[in-house]
N, C-alpha and C positions, 0 to 999 in steps of 0.2 A: 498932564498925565497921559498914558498910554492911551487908554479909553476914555479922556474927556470926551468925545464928540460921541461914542458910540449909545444909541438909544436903548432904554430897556425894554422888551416885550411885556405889555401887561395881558393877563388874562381877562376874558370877555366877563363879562358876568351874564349868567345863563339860565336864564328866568324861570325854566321847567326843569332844571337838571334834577337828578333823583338817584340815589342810595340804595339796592336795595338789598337785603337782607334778610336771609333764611334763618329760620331759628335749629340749630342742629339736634333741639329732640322735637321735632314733630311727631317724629313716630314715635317718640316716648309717651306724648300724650296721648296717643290715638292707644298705646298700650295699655295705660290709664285707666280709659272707656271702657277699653275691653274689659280689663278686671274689673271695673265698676259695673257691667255687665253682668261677668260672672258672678258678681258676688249681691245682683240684683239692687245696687243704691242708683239713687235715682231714674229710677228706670221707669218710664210712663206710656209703653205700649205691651201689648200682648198681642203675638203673630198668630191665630191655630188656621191649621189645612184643616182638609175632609178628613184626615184619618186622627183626629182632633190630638195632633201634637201641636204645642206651644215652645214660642221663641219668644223669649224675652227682649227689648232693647230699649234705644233713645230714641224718641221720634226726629230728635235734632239731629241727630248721626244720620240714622237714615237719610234723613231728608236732605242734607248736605253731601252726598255721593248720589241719588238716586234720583230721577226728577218722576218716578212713579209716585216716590212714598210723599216726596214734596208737595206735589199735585195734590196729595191724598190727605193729606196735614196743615194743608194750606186750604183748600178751594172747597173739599165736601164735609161732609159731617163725621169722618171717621177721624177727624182732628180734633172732636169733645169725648172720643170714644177711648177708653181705655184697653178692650178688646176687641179686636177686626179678624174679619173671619177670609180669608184667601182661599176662595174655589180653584180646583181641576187643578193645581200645581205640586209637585214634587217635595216635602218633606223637608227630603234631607237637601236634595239642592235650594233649598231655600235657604235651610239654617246653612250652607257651605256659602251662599253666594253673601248673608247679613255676616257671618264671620268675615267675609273679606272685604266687606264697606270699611270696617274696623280693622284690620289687620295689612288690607291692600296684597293680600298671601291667598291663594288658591293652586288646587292641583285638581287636575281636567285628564280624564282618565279614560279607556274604553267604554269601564262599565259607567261612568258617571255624564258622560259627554251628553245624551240626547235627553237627559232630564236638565242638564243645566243650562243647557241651550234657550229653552222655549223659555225658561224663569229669567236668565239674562236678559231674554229680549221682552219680556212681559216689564221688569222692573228696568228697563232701558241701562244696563251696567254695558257701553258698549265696549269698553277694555274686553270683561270677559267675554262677551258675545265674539269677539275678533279672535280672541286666545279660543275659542272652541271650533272657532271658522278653521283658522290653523290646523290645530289638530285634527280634524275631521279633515282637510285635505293632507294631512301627511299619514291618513290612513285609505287612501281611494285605492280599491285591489276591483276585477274583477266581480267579485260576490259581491258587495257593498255597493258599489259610484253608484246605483240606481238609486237608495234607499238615500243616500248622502244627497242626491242632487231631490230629490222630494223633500228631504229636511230644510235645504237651500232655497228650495223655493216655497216653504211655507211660512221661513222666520226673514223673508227677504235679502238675504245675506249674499248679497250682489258677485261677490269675486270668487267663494265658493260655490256659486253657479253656475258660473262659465266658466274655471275648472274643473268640476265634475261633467259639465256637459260634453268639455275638452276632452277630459276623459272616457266617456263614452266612447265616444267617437272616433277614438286613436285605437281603442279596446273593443271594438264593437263584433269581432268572432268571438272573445270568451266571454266579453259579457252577456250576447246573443246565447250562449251555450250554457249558462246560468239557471236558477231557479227565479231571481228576481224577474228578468224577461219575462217568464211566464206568467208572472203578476200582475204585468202594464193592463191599462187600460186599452181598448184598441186605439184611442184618441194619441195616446202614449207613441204605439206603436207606430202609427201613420207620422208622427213630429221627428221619429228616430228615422225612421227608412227613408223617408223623404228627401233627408237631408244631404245636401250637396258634399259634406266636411268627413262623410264617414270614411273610415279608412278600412278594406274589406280586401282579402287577396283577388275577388273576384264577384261578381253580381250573382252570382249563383248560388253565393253564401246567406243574400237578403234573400231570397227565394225560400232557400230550407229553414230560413228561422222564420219567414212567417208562416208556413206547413205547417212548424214545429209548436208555434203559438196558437194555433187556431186548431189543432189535434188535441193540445191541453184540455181545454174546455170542448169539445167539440158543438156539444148543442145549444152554447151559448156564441157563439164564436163562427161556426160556417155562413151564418148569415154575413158576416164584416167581411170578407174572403175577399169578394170582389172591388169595395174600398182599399186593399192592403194591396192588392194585385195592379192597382194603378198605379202605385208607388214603385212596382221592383220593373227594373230597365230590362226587362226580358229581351229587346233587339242586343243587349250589350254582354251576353251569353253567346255559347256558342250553338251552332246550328245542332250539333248531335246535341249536346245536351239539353235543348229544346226538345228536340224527336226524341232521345232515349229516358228522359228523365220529367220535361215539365206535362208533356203528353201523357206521359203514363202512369203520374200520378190519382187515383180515385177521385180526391178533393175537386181538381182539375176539369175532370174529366164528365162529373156532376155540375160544372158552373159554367152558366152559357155564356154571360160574361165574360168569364175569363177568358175563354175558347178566341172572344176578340183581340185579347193581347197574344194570344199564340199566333192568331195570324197575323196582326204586324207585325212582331218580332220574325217571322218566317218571309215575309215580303221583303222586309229589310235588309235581307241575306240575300234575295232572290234582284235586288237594285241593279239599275243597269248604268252605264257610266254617265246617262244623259238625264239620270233620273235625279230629283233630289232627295236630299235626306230629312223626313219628313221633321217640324218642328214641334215636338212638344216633350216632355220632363224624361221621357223612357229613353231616349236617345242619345241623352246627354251624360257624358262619360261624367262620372263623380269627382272633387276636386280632386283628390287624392289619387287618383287612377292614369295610368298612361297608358294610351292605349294607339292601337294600330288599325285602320280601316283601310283596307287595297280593293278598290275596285277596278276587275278587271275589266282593259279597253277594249278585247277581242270582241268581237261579233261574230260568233261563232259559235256552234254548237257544242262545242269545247267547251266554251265560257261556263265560269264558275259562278261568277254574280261578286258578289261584296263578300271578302273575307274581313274577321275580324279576331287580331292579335293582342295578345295582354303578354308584355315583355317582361314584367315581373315575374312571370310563371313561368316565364319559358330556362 
């Protein structure tokens, strides 16, 4: 025959092989719960907040999305307890966030986002916690990144931190020109201006937003002046605007202090070609900045000293 000699391939036999299979109403069941929710059978906890509203549910539900309620149903005493009392949290993002252990459905909203935040990450739902991170950065303007990146760093939320900082910092003339600004701590303030990454048309802009913060409060605030003043690159300004503007400021003009950054910054203009340029934070142009330093090689009474250009502006 044609294929007497040809062998036939047997298949292996495959000691772990596995099947597996979805049941296609899961979410019918979890629909189930719900309505056995709503309609209160079987249902063996009671949620109330401080404002003593009650959420009914399944501790097994729960505790099966949640590793808060788990922990709490499993390990302490609030798992013989029919009613558990939940300090300092949000109400209604509570009952929004136990509707969506059950439903797997939530909608994250302007007005609802910074209550449901803190509850997500209290009850570890990191789905929504991520869905709020989200939205909260596809709302970063101006007025907000400041209050968003304090939200980011209070509920740990790693990648909305470093794009809101991102933000800052690419936005750092209007957000400087803001009311939040005015809010910062001075610790705040010193971590923004310090920073290599800001993007500024000119250092003269750090200059009038820290005036502009430390006028806010004045008598709480004049004292920090000379802390903030170590921060802003005054050699990296221009000579007039030094003599017509950081001289003849009041604030300025009261801080002894300060007067030492005016004179380096003023020496540093006055550089001679043999001289160097001294090392430390004020001198170093920002990442963001391109900048032009000419120092002229005459020896002459001519001689200008160190100019210094910013080609953006020009």
């Amino acid at each position: 025959m044609q294929h007497k000699n040809q062998k036939t391939e047997s298949r292996r036999c495959e000691k772990y092989a596995k099947y597996e299979y979805t049941k296609s109403s899961y979410a019918e069941t979890y629909g189930v719960l719900q309505s056995l929710r709503e309609d209160e059978v079987f249902c063996d906890i009671k949620l109330e907040t401080d404002d003593h509203k009650i959420i009914i549910a399944h501790k097994v539900v729960l505790a099966s999305t949640s590793p808060y309620f788990y922990a709490m149903f499993t390990n302490f005493s609030e798992k013989n307890h029919y009613l558990v009392v939940i300090r300092e949290i949000d109400s209604t993002a509570l009952q929004l966030l136990v509707n969506f252990i059950y439903s797997g459905y939530i909608v994250v909203t302007e007005e609802n986002v910074q209550d449901l935040l803190p509850v997500a990450n209290l009850l570890q739902l990191q789905e929504v916690k991520e869905v709020c991170c989200d939205f909260l950065q596809t709302q970063l303007c101006p007025t907000n990144c400041i209050s968003i990146f304090d939200i980011a760093n209070l509920h740990s939320c790693t990648e909305l931190l470093r794009s809101s900082e991102l933000y800052i910092q690419q936005h750092f003339s209007e957000v400087a020109g803001g009311d939040e600004f005015l809010s910062l701590s001075s610790d705040q303030v010193i971590m923004l201006i310090s920073s290599d990454k800001l993007i500024v048309p000119s250092e003269e802009k750090i200059f009038e937003c820290v005036i502009r913060w430390v006028k806010h409060e004045l008598g709480s605030r004049e004292c920090v002046l000379p802390q903030l003043m170590e921060h802003v690159r005054l050699p990296l300004t221009s000579n007039n605007y030094i003599l017509n503007k950081v001289i003849e400021e009041p604030l300025i003009k009261d801080c002894i202090e300060c007067k030492e950054y005016i004179s380096e910054a003023l020496n540093f203009h006055r550089l001679k070609p043999e001289e160097l340029i001294p090392q430390n934070i004020r001198f170093k142009p920002r990442q963001a900045d391109k900048v032009i330093l000419a120092v002229d090689g005459m020896d002459t009474k001519f001689s200008n000293g160190t100019e210094f250009f910013e080609p953006k502006m020009s």
